[in-house]
C-alpha positions as CSV (number, residue, x, y, z in Angstrom):
1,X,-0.8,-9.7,-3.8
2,X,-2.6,-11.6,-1.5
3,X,-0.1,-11.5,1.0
4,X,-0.3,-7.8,0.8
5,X,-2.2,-5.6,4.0
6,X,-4.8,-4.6,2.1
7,X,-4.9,-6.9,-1.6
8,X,-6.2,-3.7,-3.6
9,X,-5.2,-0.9,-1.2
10,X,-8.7,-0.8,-0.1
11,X,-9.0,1.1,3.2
12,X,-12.8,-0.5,3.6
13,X,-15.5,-2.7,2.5
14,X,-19.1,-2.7,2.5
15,X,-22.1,-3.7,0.5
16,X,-24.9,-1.8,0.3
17,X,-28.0,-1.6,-1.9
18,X,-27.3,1.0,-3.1
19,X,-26.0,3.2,-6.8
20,X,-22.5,2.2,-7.8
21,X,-20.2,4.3,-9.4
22,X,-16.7,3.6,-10.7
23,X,-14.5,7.3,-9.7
24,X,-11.1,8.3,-11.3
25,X,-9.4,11.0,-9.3
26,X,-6.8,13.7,-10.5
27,X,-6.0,17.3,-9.8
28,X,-8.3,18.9,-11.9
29,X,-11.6,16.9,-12.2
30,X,-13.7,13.8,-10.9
31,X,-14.6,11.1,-13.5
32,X,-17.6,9.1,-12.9
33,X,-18.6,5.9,-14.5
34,X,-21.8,4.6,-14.1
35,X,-23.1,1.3,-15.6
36,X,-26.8,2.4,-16.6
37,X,-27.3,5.8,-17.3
38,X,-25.0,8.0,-18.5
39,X,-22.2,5.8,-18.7
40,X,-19.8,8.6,-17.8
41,X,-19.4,12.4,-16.6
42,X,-17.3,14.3,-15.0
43,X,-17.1,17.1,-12.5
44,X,-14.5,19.6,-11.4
45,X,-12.2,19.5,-9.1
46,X,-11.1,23.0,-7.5
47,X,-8.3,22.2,-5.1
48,X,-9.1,20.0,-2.3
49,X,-13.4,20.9,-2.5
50,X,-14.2,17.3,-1.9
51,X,-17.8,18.7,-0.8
52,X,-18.4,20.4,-3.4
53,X,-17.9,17.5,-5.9
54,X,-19.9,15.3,-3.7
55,X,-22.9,17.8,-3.4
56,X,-22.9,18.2,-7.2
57,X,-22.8,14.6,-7.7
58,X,-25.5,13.8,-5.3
59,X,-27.7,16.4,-6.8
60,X,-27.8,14.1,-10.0
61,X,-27.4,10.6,-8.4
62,X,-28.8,10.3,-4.4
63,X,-26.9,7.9,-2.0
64,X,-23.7,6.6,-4.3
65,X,-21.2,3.8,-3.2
66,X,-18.5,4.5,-5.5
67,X,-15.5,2.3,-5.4
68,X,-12.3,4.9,-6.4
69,X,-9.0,5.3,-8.2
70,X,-6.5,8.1,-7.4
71,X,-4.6,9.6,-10.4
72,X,-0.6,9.5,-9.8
73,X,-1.4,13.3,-8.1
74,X,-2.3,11.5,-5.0
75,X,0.0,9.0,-4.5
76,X,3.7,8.2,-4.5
77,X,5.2,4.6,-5.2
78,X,8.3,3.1,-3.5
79,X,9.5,0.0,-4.1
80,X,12.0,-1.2,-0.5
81,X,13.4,-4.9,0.4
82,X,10.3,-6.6,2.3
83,X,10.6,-6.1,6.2
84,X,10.9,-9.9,7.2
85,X,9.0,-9.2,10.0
86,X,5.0,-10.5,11.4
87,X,2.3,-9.1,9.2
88,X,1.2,-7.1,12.1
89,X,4.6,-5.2,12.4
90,X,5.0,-4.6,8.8
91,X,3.2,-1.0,9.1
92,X,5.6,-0.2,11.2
93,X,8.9,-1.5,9.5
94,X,7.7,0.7,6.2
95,X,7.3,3.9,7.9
96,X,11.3,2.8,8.5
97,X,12.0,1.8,5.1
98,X,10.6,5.1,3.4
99,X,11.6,7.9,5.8
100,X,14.5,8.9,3.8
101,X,12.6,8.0,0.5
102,X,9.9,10.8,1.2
103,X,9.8,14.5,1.3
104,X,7.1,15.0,4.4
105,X,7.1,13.3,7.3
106,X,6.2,9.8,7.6
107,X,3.8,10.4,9.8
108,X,1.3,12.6,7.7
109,X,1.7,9.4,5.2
110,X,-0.8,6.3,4.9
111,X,0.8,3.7,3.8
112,X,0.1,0.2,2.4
113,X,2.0,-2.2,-0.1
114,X,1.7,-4.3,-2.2
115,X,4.1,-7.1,-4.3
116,X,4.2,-9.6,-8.0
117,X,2.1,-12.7,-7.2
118,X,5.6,-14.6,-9.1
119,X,7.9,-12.0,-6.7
120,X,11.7,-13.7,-6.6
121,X,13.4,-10.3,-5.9
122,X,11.9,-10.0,-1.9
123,X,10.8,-6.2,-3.0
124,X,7.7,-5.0,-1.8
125,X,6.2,-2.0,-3.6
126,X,5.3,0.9,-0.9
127,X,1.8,3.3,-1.3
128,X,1.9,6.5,-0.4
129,X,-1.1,8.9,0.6
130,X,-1.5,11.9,2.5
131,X,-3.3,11.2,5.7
132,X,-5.0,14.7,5.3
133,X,-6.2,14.2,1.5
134,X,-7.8,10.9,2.3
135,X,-9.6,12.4,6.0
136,X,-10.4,15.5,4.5
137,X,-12.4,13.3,1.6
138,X,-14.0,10.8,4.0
139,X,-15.2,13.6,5.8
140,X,-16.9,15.0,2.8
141,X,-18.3,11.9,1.8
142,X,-19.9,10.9,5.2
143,X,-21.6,14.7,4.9
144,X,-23.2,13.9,1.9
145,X,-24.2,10.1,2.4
146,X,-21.6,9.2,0.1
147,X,-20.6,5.7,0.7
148,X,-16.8,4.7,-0.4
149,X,-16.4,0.7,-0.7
150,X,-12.8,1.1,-1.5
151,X,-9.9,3.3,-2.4
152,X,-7.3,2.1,-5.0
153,X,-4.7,3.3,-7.7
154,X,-4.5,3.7,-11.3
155,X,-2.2,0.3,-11.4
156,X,-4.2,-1.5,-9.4
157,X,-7.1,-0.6,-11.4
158,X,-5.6,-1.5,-14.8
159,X,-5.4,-5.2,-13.3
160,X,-9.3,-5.4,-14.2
161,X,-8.1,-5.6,-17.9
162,X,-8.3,-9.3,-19.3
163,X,-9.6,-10.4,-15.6
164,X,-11.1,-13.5,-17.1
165,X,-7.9,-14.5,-19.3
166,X,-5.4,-16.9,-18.0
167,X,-2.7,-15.0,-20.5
168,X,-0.6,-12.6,-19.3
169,X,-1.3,-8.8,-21.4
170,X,0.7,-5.5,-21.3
171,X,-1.0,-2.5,-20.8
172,X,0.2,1.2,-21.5
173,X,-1.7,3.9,-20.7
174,X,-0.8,7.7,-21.3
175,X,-2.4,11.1,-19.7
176,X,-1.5,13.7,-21.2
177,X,1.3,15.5,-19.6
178,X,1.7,13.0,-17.5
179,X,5.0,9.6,-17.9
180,X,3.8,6.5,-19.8
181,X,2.9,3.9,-17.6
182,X,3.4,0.4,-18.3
183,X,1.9,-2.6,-16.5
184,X,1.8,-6.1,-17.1
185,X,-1.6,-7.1,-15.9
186,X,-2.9,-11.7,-15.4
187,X,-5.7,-13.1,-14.3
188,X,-7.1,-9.5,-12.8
189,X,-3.6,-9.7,-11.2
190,X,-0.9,-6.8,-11.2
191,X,2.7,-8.4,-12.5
192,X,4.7,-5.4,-13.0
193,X,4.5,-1.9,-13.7
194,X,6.9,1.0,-14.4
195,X,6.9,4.4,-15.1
196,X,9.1,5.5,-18.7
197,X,10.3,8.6,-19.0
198,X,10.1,10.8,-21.8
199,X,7.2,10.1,-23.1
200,X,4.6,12.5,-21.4
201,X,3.8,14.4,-25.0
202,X,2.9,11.0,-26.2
203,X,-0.5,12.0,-27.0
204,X,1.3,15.2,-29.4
205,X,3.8,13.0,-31.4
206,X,2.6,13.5,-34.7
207,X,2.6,10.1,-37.4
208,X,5.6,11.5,-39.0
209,X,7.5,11.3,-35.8
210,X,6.5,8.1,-35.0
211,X,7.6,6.8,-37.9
212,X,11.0,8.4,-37.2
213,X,12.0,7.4,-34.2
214,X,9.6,7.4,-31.4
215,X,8.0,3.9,-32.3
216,X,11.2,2.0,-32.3
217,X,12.6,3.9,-28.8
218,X,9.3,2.6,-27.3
219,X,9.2,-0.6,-28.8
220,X,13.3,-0.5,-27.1
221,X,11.4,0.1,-23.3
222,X,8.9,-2.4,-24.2
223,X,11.4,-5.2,-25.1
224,X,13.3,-4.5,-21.8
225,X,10.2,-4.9,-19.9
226,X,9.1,-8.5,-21.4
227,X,12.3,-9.5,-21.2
228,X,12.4,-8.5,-17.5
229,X,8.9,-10.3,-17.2
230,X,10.0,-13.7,-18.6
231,X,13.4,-13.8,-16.8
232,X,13.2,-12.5,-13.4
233,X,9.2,-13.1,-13.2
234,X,9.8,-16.1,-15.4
235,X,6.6,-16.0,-17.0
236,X,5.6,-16.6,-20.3
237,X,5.7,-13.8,-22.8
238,X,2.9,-11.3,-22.7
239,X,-0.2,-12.6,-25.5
240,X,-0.8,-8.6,-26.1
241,X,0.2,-5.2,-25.8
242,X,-2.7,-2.6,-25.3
243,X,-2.7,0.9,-26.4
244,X,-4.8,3.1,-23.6
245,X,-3.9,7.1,-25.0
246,X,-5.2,9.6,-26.7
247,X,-3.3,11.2,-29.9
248,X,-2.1,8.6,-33.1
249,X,-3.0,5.7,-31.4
250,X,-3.6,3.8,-33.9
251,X,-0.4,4.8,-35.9
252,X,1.2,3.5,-33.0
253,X,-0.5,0.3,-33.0
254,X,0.4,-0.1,-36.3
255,X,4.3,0.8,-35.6
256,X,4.7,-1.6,-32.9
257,X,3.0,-4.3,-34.4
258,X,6.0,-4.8,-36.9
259,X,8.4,-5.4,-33.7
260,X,6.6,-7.7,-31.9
261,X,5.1,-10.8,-32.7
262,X,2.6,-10.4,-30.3
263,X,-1.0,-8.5,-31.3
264,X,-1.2,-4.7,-30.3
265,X,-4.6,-3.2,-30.0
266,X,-6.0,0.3,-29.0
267,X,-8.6,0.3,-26.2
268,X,-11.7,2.1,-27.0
269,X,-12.1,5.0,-24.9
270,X,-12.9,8.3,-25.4
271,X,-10.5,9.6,-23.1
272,X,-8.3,8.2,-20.9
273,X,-10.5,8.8,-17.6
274,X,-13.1,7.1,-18.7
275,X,-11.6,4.0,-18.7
276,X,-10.0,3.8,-15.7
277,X,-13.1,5.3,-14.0
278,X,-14.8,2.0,-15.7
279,X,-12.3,-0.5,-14.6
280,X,-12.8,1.2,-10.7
281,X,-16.7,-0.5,-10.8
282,X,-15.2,-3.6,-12.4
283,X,-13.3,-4.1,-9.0
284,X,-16.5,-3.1,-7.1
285,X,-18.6,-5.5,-8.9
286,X,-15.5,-8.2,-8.6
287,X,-15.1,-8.1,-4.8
288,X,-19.1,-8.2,-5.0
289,X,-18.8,-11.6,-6.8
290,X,-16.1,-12.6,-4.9
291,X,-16.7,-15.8,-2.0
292,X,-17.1,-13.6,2.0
């Protein structure tokens, strides 16, 4: 991922002294995450009223620098063959790769990418953002002395989980309504990540159907997945699967646990948003840390 434009799809930088916030972003609502205080809160979201989040949010905490994580609502992911062109030109040879991937025109797109640190497939994995979303929330912020250190996604942001550990882990985490996604997550370093279908009730299955038969179709997608990883990525397996839902989680846990060798554990969370809104200023505080 170093190789990448932009290592953690972060469209700028700065540090400042300043209040830092960790912000999940979806359709509906703004999560915040703050270290001292109220450890997290959240404000609505009424279509694309970026001001009046930021007004609200100032109200209660003056002159923010909030390091953020758009939900899947805001961004799309395509994965291409890498351009084999300079670094400088590879802005240019994605808008080329996508067109025909999209359904609006390239142009109203930002675009960055990213690719596996252990990549042997020459794939590169294509961000999608629309240009107008991301001005039109700039814009707000710069009204309201909001400071914005960096912009990422809910995969990236998932990296943050085990940063310290050498071992590789795999992460799901469910929304409701929303496909199970699935990431395999080293050294604060994204490995893989896919989406699985037919699992957005996830959160709904009761223990009874569990027990039936959703346990063992996931345990199916998980296998396929670690296989994938240790074959193609040719890593060693995963050293644990974490749970990061709402619903029988722990049931789940349980489930899985008898097909795999490897530990499964639930994240502690009250919901879902908080977490990743949490792991957003765990990047800030790591690029922080990190050697200029």
């Amino acid at each position: 991922m170093e190789n990448s434009l932009l290592s953690k799809f972060a469209f700028w930088q700065t540090k400042h002294d300043r209040v830092d916030l960790g912000v999940y972003l979806n359709a509906a609502a703004v999560t915040f995450y703050n270290r001292d205080g109220d450890p997290s809160f959240s404000l609505p979201l009424s279509g694309d009223d970026w001001s009046g989040v930021f007004q609200a949010l100032t109200d209660k905490i003056p002159a923010p620098n909030l390091q953020l994580v758009l939900s899947e609502d805001f961004y799309q992911l395509l994965v291409v063959d890498k351009p084999m062109v300079q670094p400088e030109e590879m802005h240019q040879a994605l808008i080329w790769s996508i067109k025909d991937m999209v359904s609006e025109p390239v142009e109203s797109l930002h675009l960055d990418y990213f690719e596996s640190p252990e990549s042997t497939n020459n794939k590169v994995t294509v961000v999608a953002v629309n240009k107008a979303m991301l001005q039109a929330l700039v814009k707000a912020a710069d009204k309201h002395q909001v400071t914005i250190a960096g912009i990422s996604i809910e995969e990236m942001a998932i990296s943050n989980y085990g940063a310290g550990d050498k071992l590789a882990h795999m992460v799901l985490c469910h929304k409701p309504g929303s496909e199970l996604l699935l990431t395999v997550v080293k050294q604060g370093q994204l490995y893989m990540q896919r989406r699985i279908r037919g699992f957005s009730q996830l959160d709904r299955v009761s223990s009874e159907d569990l027990q039936l038969n959703v346990a063992d179709n996931l345990s199916l997608e998980l296998q396929r997945s670690m296989d994938y990883f240790e074959s193609q990525l040719r890593q060693a397996p995963v050293a644990s699967i974490a749970l990061l839902m709402g619903g029988e989680r722990q049931m789940l846990a349980q489930l899985l646990s008898r097909n795999f060798d490897q530990a499964v554990e639930v994240i502690a969370c009250e919901q879902v948003q908080d977490k990743l809104a949490q792991w957003a200023l765990a990047e800030l505080e790591r690029q922080t840390e990190e050697p200029a």
